[in-house]
C-alpha positions in Angstrom: 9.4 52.8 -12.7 7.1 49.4 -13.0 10.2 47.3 -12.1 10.5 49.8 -8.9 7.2 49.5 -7.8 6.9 45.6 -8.5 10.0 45.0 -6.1 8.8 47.4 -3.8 4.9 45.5 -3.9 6.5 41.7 -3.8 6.2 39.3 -0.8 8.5 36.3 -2.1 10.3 34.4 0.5 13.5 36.5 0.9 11.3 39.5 1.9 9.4 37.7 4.0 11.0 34.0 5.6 8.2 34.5 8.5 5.5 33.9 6.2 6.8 31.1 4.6 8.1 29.3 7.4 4.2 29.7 9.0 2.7 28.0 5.5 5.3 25.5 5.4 4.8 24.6 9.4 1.3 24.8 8.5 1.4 22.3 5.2 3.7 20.0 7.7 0.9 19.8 10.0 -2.0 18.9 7.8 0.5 16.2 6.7 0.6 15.1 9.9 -2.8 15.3 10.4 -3.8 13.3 7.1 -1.1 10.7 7.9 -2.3 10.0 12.2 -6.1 9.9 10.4 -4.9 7.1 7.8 -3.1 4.9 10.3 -6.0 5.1 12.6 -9.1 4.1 10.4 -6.5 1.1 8.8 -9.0 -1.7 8.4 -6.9 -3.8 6.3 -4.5 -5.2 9.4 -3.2 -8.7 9.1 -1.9 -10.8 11.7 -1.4 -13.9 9.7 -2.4 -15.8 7.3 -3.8 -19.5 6.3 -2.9 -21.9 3.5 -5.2 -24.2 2.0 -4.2 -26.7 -0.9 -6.1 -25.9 -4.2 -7.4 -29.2 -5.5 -9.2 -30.5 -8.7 -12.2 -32.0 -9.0 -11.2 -35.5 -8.5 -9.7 -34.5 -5.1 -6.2 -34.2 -6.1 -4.0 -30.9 -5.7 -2.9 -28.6 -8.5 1.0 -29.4 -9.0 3.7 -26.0 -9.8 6.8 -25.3 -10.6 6.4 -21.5 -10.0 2.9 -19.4 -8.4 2.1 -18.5 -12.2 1.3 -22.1 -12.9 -1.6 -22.4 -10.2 -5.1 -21.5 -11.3 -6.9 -18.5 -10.0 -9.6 -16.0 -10.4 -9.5 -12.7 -12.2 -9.8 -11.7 -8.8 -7.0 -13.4 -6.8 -3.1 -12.6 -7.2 0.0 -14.1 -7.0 1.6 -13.9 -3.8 4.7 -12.1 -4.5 6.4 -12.2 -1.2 6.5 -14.4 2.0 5.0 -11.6 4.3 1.2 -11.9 4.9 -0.9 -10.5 2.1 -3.7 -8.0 2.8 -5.7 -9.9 -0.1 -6.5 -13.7 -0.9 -3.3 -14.9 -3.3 -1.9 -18.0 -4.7 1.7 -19.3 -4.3 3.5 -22.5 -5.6 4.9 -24.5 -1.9 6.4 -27.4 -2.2 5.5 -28.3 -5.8 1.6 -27.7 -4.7 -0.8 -24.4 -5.4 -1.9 -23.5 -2.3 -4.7 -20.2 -1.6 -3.2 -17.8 1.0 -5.8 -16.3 3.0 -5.4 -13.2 5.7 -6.4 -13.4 8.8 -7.6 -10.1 10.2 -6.9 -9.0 13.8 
């Protein structure tokens, strides 16, 4: 009699496909929602980016054979790609350390 009156008192999604196409067109929308209110308040565009040499002391520049091999602050990153970063990095060009440095638009 308990199993009876369980089946008979259970909304799962075979009983019901109306209800759980409404949550799930519901949870698609505040996806939506979160995902439009992300793009829109992006403050970290880049349209570019400068390169400046990173020199010694005496004036002369830092020489590399890879970006690992150019000094930097615990704060600053290698530059792992060729695409403009969204943060200062360093990268080896040209046997030279250079600082990349975003431009924002």
């Amino acid at each position: 009699m308990r199993a009876g009156r369980q089946a008979r008192g259970s909304v799962t999604a075979r009983v019901n496909p109306a209800r759980t196409a409404a949550v799930r067109r519901d949870a698609y929308g505040v996806v939506a929602a979160m995902a439009a209110g992300l793009l829109g308040c992006n403050d970290l565009e880049v349209c570019g980016s400068t390169s400046q040499d990173i020199t010694r002391t005496d004036g002369g520049v830092y020489r590399c054979v890879t970006s690992e091999d150019c000094p930097r602050t615990s704060r600053v990153n290698v530059c792992v790609t060729d695409v403009s970063p969204v943060a200062e990095c360093v990268q080896c060009e040209d046997t030279k350390c250079v600082t990349v440095i975003p431009e924002s638009c």
